[in-house]
Every structure is written in structure tokens, then in C-alpha cells.
TIKE-70405 format. One line per 5 residues: number of its first residue (from 0); their letters; for each residue x, y, z of N, C-alpha, C. Coordinates in pm, whole numbers, always signed. Layout:
NUM> A> X/Y/Z/X/Y/Z/X/Y/Z ~ ...
***
This chain:
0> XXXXX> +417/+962/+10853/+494/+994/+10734/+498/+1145/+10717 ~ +620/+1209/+10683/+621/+1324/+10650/+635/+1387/+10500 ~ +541/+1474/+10515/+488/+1550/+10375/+666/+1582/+10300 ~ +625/+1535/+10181/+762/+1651/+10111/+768/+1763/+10123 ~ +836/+1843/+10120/+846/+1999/+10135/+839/+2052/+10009
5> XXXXX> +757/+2176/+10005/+749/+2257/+9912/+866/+2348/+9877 ~ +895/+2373/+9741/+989/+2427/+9731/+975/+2587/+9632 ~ +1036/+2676/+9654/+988/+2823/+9576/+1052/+2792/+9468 ~ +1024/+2861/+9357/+1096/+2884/+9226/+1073/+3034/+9199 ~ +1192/+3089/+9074/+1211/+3218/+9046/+1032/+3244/+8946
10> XXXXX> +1016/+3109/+8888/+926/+3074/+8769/+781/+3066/+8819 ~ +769/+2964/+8961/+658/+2946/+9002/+639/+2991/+9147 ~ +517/+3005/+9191/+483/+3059/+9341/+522/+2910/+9461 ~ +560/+2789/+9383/+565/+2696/+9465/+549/+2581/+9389 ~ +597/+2466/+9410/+597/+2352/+9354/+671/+2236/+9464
15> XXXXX> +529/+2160/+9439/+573/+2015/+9480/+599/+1905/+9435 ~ +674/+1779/+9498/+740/+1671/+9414/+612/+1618/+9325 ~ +609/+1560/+9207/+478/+1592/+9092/+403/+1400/+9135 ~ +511/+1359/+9265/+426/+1242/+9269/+348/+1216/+9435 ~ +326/+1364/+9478/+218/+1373/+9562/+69/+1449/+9506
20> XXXXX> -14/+1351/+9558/-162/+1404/+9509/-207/+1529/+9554 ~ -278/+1577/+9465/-354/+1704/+9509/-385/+1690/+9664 ~ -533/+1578/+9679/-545/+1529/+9803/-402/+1526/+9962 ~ -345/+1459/+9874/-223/+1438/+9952/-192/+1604/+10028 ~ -151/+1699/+9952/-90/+1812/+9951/-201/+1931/+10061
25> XXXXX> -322/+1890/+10028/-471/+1943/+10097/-428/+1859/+10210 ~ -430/+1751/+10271/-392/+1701/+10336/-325/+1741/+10481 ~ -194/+1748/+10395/-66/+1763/+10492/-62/+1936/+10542 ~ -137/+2038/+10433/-179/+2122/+10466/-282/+2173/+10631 ~ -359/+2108/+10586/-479/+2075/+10714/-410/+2020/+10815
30> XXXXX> -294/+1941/+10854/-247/+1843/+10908/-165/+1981/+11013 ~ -123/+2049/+10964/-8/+2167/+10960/-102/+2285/+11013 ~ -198/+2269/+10996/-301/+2395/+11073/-340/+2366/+11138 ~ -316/+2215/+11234/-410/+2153/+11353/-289/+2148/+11445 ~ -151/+2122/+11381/-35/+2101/+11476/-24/+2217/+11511
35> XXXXX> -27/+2368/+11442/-23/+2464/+11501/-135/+2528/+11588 ~ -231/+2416/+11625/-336/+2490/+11714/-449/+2554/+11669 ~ -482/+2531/+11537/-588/+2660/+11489/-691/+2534/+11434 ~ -783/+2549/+11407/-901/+2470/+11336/-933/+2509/+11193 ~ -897/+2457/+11111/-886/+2442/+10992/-1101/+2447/+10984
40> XXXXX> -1120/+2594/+10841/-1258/+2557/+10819/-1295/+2714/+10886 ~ -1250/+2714/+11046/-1303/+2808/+11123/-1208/+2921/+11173 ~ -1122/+2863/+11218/-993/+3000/+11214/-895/+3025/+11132 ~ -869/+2927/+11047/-793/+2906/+10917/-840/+2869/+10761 ~ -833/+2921/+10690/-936/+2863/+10595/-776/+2872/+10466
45> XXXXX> -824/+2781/+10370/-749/+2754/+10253/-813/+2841/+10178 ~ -753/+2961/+10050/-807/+2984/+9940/-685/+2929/+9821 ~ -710/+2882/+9721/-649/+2804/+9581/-652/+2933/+9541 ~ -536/+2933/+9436/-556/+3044/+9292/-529/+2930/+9210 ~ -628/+2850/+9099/-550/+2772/+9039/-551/+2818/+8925
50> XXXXX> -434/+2877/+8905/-376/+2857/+8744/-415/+2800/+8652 ~ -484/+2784/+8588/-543/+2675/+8514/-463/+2729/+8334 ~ -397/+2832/+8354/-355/+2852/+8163/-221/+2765/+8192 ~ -180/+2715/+8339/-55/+2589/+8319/-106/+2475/+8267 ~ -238/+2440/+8268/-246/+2301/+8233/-397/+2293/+8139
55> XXXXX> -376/+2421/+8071/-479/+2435/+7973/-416/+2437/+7811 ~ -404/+2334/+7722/-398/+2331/+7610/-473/+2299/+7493 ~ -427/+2327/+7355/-526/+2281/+7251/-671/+2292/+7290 ~ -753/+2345/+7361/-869/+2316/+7394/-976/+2220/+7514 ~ -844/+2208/+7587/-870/+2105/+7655/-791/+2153/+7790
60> XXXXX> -858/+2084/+7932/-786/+2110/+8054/-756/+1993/+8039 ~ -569/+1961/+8076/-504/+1828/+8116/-455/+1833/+8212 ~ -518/+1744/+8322/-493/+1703/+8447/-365/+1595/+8446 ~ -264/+1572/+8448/-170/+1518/+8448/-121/+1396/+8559 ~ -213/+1458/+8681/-164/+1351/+8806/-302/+1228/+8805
65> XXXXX> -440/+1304/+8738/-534/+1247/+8724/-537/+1205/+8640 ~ -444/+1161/+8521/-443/+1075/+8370/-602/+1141/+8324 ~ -638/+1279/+8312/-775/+1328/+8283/-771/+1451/+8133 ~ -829/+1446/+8079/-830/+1577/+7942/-967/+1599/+7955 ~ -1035/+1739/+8008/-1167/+1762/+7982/-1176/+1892/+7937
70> XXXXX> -1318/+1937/+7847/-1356/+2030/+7794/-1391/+2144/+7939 ~ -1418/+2242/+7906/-1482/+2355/+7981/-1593/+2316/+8088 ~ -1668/+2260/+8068/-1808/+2190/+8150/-1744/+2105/+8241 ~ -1667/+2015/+8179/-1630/+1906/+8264/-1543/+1917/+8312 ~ -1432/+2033/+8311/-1346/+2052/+8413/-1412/+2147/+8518
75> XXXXX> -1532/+2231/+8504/-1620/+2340/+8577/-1707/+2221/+8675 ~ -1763/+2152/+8646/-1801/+2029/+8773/-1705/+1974/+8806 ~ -1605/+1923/+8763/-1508/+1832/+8780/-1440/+1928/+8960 ~ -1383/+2074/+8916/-1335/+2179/+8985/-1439/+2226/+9100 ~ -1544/+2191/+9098/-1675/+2214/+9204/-1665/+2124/+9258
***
């Protein structure tokens, strides 16, 4: 199966269709650094910037794909 494609926006650094999983997206990533020959971990490594003031409101982090609302603590383990 092939990954959806990511698409640029003027607004965002990148966005994908909102009904592939995080997992999913880590995934097809890793998938894409082995077809090109490199070893994911050791010659390629992933760094995240996650944004988190997109999906930080009222006091609360809302995870949206994870049906999840947690405080500070529990999105700080949750994110570890």
C-alpha cells in the first residue's frame, strides 16, 4: 500500500490526509529511508518539531487522531 503524499501549505510546513496515524506517517517515513539505501537510527535519523500551540487549548493538549485531552504531565509522559 502506498503512503498518501504529503502536501506543503503557504500556512503550514506540511500536512497530511488527517486520517493517517501518527504511527502510520513514522512509518512510511522509515519505509522511504530503507528504499533509499540508508539505515534509519544510524545514517538517517528523524528529528520532530512538534508544534504543540496547534493543538494546545483552554488548558489542555488535544490530541485529535487519539480521541485524547491531557494536562501538562500527561501529555510530557504521554510525548516520552
Amino acid at each position: 500500500m502506498r503512503p498518501a503524499a504529503f502536501k506543503a501549505s503557504p500556512t503550514k510546513a506540511a500536512s497530511g490526509p488527517p486520517s493517517i496515524s501518527n504511527e502510520a506517517a513514522l512509518d512510511a517515513l522509515v519505509g522511504a529511508i530503507e528504499r533509499a539505501g540508508f539505515t534509519p537510527g544510524d545514517e538517517v535519523s528523524i528529528s520532530l518539531d512538534i508544534a504543540s500551540s496547534e493543538f494546545y487549548r483552554d488548558g489542555a493538549y488535544r490530541l485529535a487522531l487519539k480521541g485524547l485531552v491531557l494536562d501538562f504531565r500527561r501529555y510530557v509522559s504521554y510525548a516520552d
